[in-house]
C-alpha positions in Angstrom: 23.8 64.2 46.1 21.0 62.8 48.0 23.2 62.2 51.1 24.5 65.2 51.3 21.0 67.1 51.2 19.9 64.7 54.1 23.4 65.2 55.8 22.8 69.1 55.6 19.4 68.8 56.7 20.7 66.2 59.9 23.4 69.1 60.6 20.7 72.1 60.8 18.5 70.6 63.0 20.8 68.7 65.5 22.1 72.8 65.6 18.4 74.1 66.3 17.6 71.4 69.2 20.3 70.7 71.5 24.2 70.1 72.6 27.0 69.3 70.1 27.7 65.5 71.6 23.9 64.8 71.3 23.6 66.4 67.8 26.4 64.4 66.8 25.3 60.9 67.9 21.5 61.8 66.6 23.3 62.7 63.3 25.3 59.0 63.4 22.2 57.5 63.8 20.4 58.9 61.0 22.9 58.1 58.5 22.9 54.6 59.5 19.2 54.6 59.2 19.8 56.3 55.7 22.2 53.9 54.5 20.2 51.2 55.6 17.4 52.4 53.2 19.6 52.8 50.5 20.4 49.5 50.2 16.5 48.0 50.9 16.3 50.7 47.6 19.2 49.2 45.9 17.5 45.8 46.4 13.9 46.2 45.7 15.7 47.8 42.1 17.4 44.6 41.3 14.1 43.1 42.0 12.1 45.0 39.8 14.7 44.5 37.2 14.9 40.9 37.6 10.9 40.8 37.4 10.8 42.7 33.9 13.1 40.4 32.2 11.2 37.5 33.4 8.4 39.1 31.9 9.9 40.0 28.6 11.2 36.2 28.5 7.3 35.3 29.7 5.8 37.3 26.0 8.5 35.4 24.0 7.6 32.3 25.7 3.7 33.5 24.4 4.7 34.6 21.0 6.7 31.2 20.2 3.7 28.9 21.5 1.4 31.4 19.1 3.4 30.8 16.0 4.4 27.2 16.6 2.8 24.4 14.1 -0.6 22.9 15.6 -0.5 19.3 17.2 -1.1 17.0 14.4 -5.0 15.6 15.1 -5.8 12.4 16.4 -6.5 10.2 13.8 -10.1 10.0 12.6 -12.3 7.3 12.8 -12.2 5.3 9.3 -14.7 6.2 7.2 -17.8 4.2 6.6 -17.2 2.0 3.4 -18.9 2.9 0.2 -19.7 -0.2 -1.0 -20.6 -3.1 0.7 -22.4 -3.5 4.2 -21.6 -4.1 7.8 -22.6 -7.5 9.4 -21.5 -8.0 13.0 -17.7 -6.6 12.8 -16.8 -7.3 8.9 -17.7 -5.4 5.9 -19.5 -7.6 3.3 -18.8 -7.2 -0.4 -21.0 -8.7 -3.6 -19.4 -8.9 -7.0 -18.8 -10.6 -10.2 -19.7 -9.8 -13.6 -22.1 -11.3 -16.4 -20.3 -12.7 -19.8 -21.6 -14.0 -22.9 -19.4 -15.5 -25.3 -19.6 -16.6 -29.1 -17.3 -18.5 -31.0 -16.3 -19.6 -34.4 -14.4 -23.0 -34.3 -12.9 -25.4 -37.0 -10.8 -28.7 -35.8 -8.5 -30.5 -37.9 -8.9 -33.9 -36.5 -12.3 -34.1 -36.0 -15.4 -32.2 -33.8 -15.2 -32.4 -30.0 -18.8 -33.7 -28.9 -21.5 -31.1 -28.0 -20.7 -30.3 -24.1 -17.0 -30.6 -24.5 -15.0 -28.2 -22.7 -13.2 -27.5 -25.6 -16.0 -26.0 -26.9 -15.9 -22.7 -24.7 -11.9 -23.2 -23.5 -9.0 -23.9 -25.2 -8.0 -26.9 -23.7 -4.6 -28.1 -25.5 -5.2 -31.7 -24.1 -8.4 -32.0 -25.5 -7.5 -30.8 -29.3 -9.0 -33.8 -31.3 -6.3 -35.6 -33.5 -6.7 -38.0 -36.2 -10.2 -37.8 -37.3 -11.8 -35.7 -40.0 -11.5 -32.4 -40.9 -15.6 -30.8 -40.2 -16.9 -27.3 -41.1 -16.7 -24.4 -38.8 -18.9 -24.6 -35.3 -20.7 -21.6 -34.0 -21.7 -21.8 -30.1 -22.9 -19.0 -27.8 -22.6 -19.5 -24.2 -23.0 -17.2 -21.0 -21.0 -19.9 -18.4 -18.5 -17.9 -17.6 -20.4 -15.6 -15.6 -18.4 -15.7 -12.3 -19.9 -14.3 -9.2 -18.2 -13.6 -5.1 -19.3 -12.6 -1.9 -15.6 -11.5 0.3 -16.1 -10.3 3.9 -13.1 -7.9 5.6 -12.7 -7.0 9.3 -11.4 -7.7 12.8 -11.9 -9.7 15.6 -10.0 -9.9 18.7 -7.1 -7.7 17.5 -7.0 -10.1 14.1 -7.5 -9.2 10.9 -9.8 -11.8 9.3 -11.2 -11.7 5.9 -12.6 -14.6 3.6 -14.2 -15.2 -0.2 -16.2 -17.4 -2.1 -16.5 -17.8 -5.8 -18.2 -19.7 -8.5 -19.2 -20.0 -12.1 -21.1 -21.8 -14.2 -18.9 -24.0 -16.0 -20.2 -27.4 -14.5 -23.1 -28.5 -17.5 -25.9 -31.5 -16.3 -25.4 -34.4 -18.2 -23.9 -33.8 -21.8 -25.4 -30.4 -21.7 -28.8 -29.5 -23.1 -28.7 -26.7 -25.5 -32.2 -27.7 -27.3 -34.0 -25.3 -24.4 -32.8 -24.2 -21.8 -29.4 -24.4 -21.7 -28.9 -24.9 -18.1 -25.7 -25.0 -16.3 -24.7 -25.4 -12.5 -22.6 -23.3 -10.0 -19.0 -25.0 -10.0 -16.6 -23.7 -7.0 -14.1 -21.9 -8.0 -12.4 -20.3 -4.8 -13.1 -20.3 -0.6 -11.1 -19.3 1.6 -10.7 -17.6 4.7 -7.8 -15.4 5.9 -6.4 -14.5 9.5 -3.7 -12.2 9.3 -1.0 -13.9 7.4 -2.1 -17.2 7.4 -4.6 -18.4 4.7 -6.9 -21.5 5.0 -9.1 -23.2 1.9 -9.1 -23.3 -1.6 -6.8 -20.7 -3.7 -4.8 -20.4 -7.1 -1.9 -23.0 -5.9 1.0 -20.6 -4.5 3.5 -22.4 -7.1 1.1 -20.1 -10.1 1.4 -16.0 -10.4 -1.6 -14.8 -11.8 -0.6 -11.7 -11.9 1.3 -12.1 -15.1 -1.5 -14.0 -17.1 -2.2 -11.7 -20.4 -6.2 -10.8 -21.1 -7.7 -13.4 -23.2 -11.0 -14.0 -24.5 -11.3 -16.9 -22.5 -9.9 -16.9 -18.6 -7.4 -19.5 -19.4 -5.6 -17.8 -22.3 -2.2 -19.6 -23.1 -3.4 -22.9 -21.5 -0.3 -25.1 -22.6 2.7 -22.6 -21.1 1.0 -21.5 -18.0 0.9 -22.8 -14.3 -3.0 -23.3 -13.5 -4.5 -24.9 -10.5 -6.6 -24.2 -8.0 -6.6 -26.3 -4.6 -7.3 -26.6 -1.2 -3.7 -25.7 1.2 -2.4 -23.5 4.4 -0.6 -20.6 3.3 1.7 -18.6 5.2 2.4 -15.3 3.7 5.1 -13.0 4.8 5.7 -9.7 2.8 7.0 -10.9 -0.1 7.3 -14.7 0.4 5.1 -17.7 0.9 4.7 -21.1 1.5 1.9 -23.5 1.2 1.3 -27.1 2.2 -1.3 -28.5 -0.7 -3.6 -30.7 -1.7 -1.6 -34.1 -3.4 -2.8 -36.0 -6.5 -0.9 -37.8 -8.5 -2.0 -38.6 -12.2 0.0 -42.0 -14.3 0.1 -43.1 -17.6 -0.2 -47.0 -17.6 2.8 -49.1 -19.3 2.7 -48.8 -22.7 0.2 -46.5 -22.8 -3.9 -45.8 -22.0 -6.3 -44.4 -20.0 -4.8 -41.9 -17.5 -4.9 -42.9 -13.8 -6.2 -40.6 -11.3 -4.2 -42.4 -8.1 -5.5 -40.6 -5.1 -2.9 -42.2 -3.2 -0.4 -39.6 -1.7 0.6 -39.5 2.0 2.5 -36.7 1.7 1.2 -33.1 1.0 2.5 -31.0 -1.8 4.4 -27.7 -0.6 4.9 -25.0 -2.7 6.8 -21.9 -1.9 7.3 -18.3 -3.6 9.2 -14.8 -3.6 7.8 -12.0 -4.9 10.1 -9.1 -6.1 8.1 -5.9 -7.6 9.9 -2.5 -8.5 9.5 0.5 -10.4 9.6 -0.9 -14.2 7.7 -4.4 -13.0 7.5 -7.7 -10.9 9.7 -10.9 -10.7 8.0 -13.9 -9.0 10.5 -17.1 -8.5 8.7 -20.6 -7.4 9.4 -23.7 -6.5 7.4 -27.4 -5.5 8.3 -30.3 -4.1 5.9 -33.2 -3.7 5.6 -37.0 -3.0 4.1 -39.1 -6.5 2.2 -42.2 -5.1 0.3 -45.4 -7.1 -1.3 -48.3 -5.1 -2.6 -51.3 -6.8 -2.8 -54.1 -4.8 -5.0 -56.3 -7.4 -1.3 -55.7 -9.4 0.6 -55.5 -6.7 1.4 -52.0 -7.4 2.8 -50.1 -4.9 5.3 -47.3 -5.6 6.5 -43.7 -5.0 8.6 -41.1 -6.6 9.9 -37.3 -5.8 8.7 -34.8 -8.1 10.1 -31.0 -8.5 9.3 -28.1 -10.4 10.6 -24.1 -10.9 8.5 -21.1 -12.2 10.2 -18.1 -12.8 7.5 -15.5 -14.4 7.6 -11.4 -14.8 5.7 -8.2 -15.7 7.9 -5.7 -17.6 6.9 -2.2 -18.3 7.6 -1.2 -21.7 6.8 2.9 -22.3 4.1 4.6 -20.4 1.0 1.9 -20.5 2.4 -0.7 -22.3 3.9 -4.2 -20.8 5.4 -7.5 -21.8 4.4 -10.7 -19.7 6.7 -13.7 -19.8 6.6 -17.5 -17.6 8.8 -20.2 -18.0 8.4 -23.3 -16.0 9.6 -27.0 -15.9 10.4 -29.8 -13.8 10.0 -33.6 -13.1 6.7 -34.7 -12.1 4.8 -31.7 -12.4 2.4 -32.5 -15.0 -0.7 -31.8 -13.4 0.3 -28.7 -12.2 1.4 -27.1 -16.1 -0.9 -26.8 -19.5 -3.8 -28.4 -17.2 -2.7 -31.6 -16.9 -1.3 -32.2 -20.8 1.2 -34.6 -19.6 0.8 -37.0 -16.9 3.0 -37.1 -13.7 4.9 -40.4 -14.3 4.5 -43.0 -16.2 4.4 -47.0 -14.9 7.5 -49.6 -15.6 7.1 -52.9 -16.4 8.1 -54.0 -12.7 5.1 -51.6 -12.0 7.7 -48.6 -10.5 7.0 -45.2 -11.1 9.2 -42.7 -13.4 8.6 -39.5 -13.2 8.1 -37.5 -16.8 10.0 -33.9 -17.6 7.9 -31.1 -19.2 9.1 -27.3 -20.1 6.5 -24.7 -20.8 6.4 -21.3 -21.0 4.0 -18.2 -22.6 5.1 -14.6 -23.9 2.6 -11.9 -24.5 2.9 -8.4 -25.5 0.1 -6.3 -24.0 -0.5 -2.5 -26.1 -2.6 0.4 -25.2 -3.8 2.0 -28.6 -6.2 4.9 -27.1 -8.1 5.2 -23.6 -10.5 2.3 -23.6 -8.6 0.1 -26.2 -5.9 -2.6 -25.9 -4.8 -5.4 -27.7 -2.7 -8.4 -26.8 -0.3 -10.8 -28.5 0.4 -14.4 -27.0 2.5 -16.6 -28.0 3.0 -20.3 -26.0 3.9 -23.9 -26.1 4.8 -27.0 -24.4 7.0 -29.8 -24.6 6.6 -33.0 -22.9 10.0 -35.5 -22.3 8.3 -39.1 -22.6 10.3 -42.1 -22.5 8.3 -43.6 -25.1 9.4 -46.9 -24.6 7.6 -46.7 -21.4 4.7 -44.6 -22.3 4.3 -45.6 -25.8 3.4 -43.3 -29.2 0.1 -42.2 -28.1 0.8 -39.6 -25.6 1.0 -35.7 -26.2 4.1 -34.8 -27.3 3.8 -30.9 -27.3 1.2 -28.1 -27.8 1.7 -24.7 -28.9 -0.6 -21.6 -29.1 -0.4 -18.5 -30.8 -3.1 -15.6 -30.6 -4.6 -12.0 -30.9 -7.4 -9.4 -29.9 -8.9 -6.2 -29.7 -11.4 -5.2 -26.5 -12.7 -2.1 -26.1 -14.2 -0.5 -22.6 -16.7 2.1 -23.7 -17.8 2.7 -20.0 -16.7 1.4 -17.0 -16.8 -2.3 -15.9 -17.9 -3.2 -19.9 -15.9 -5.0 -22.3 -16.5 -6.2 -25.6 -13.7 -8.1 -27.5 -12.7 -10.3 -30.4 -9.8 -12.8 -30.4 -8.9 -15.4 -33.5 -6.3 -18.1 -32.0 -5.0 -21.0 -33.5 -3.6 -23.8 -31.4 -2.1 -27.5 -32.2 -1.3 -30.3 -30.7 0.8 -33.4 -31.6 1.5 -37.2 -30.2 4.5 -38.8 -29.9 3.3 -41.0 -32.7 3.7 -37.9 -35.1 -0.5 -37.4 -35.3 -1.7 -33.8 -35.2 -4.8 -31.6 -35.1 -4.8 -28.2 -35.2 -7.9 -25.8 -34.1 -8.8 -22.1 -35.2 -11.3 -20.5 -33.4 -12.4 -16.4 -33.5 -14.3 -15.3 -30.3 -16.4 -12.5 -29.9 -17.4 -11.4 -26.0 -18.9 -9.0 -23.8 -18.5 -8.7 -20.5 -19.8 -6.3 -17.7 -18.0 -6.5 -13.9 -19.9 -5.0 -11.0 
């Protein structure tokens, strides 16, 4: 319609100023021009239409960046610790608790002298045999006290940690209990750590402590349970180890005596372990391997033997708070390492040769939540030694065996108090026995 306005309009004036010819190529021209402008129109169209949808596409490009889900932050700094304190580029930690123990204690076959051990532990080795029966003993005792400084940080791109530990379980002399009572600091554990690798003293890696049941005592079912602590280089990776530890070899003469402490190894002791936990526990399987060594030149002693062990120990839930805690161990050679040292390593031939003695052991406890803040537990564990007796004669230990039971009570946080009665025995090859009762009472508060 437009064109044939301007086509009308063209046609009027070419009439008004001049000749047909000339009117007719003035009238060519203008509708060139005009179609000329009708396409520049046409274009500047497609490029205002082109311009409004890249606009529209512009506000949804807005509206998704609007609604879309905030960059996650960068992660904060870690927060200062609350406890301990900073020196240089660790965090230093102070801990421990204070303990005071009282017992009750009657012995079959005769009173251990004042000072023993046996006296504060239960030390199966040490239950007196063959003397007379004496009335019940009452000591009180805070020795077990326990206190440890840990540092945690990094340096150069490593993370480095260490710990130190001690108690008081090392008496002066016999022990003086007329006045002061006094008692010196006995290393426990020291260590250091640098990412996986762990060097100084440390529960031996063959030993889980995670499965040892809560006693009155630390040691709890002495005769069934791995217990050591020594100097070794541990590697740990996720769940398994391996450790190359300090060697020492303990002998029972021919026929019979005074145990010997050889000191003679060449070889370190390695230990490894595997670590399986789930949902309803943990599994821990271990094993050792280690050189037994006795030099004697004045007899003209000079002999080695291989000794091997297993562990298998576990942590089994049982309902919602309760658990069941179970070891089994044995081996050749091991002695030293099981029931602390109730059996020797090996005994001596009479051509002066070492043979290595066999020992099982093993602990079960039953660990029950009654209420918030009370438990009990319920241990049962024994020991039994393989002797050649024609070797080590009749007065060795035989076996051991351990049964016992308490109550403790946490009425605030980091306090216990508890009572435990035990009753533990221990026999010789010979057939001689003595038995021991004890009831402890104890309170203990952790900081």
């Amino acid at each position: 319609m437009k064109r044939s306005v301007l086509l009308g309009g063209v046609g009027v004036a070419a009439i008004l100023l001049g000749p047909g010819a000339a009117m007719a190529q003035d009238a060519s021209a203008l509708e060139a021009r005009i179609a000329q402008l009708e396409a520049e129109l046409n274009a500047l169209k497609t490029e205002v239409v082109a311009a409004r949808t890249q606009q529209a596409a512009q506000q949804q490009d807005i509206i998704r960046l609007e609604t879309r889900p905030a960059a996650a932050p960068a992660p904060a700094a870690p927060a200062t610790p609350g406890d301990g304190f900073r020196i240089g580029a660790h965090t230093v930690k102070f801990g421990g608790f204070i303990k005071l123990d009282a017992t009750a204690s009657s012995y079959s076959g005769g009173d251990p002298a004042n000072g023993d051990a046996l006296r504060e532990f239960y030390l199966p080795g040490s239950i007196p045999v063959g003397g007379a029966d004496e009335d019940t003993a009452t000591d009180f005792n805070a020795r077990q006290t326990r206190f440890w400084f840990t540092t945690d940080g990094m340096v150069g791109g490593h993370k480095v940690g260490s710990r130190i530990e001690m108690d008081f379980q090392v008496l002066p002399g016999a022990g003086d209990q007329r006045t002061t009572s006094p008692a010196n600091p006995a290393l426990r554990r020291a260590f250091v750590t640098i990412d996986n690798w762990l060097f100084g003293q440390e529960w031996t890696n063959f030993q889980n402590t995670n499965v040892l049941p809560e006693t009155a005592d630390y040691i709890g079912p002495a005769e069934g349970t791995v217990f050591a602590r020594q100097a070794q280089i541990r590697y740990t990776r996720g769940p398994f180890s391996i450790a190359v530890e300090n060697p020492e070899t303990t002998v029972t003469p021919f026929g019979g005596g005074t145990r010997i402490v050889a000191d003679d190894n060449g070889l370190p002791d390695l230990t490894a372990r595997y670590v399986m936990a789930r949902p309803w526990g943990e599994v821990q399987l271990s094993g050792l391997l280690r050189q037994l060594k006795y030099e004697n030149p004045a007899l003209t002693i000079d002999s080695s033997a291989t000794g091997w062990g297993l562990s298998a120990s576990a942590k089994i839930k049982v309902g919602a708070q309760d658990d069941l805690r179970l070891m089994l161990s044995g081996g050749d050679g091991v002695g030293r390492y099981i029931g602390l040292n109730f059996s020797n390593d090996a005994v001596l031939d009479a051509s002066g040769e070492l043979d290595t003695i066999g020992v099982i052991a093993g602990f079960a406890a039953y660990r029950h939540i009654w209420s918030p803040g009370w438990r009990s537990n319920l241990i049962y564990s024994v020991q039994e030694v393989d002797n050649d007796t024609v070797l080590t004669g009749l007065g060795v230990n035989s076996s051991a065996q351990s049964v016992r039971g308490n109550l403790i009570w946490t009425p605030l946080t980091g306090f216990d108090v508890g009572a435990e009665l035990m009753f533990g025995e221990r026999k010789l090859e010979s057939g001689v026995n003595g038995d021991m009762t004890r009831l402890s009472l104890f309170a203990k508060y952790g900081f």
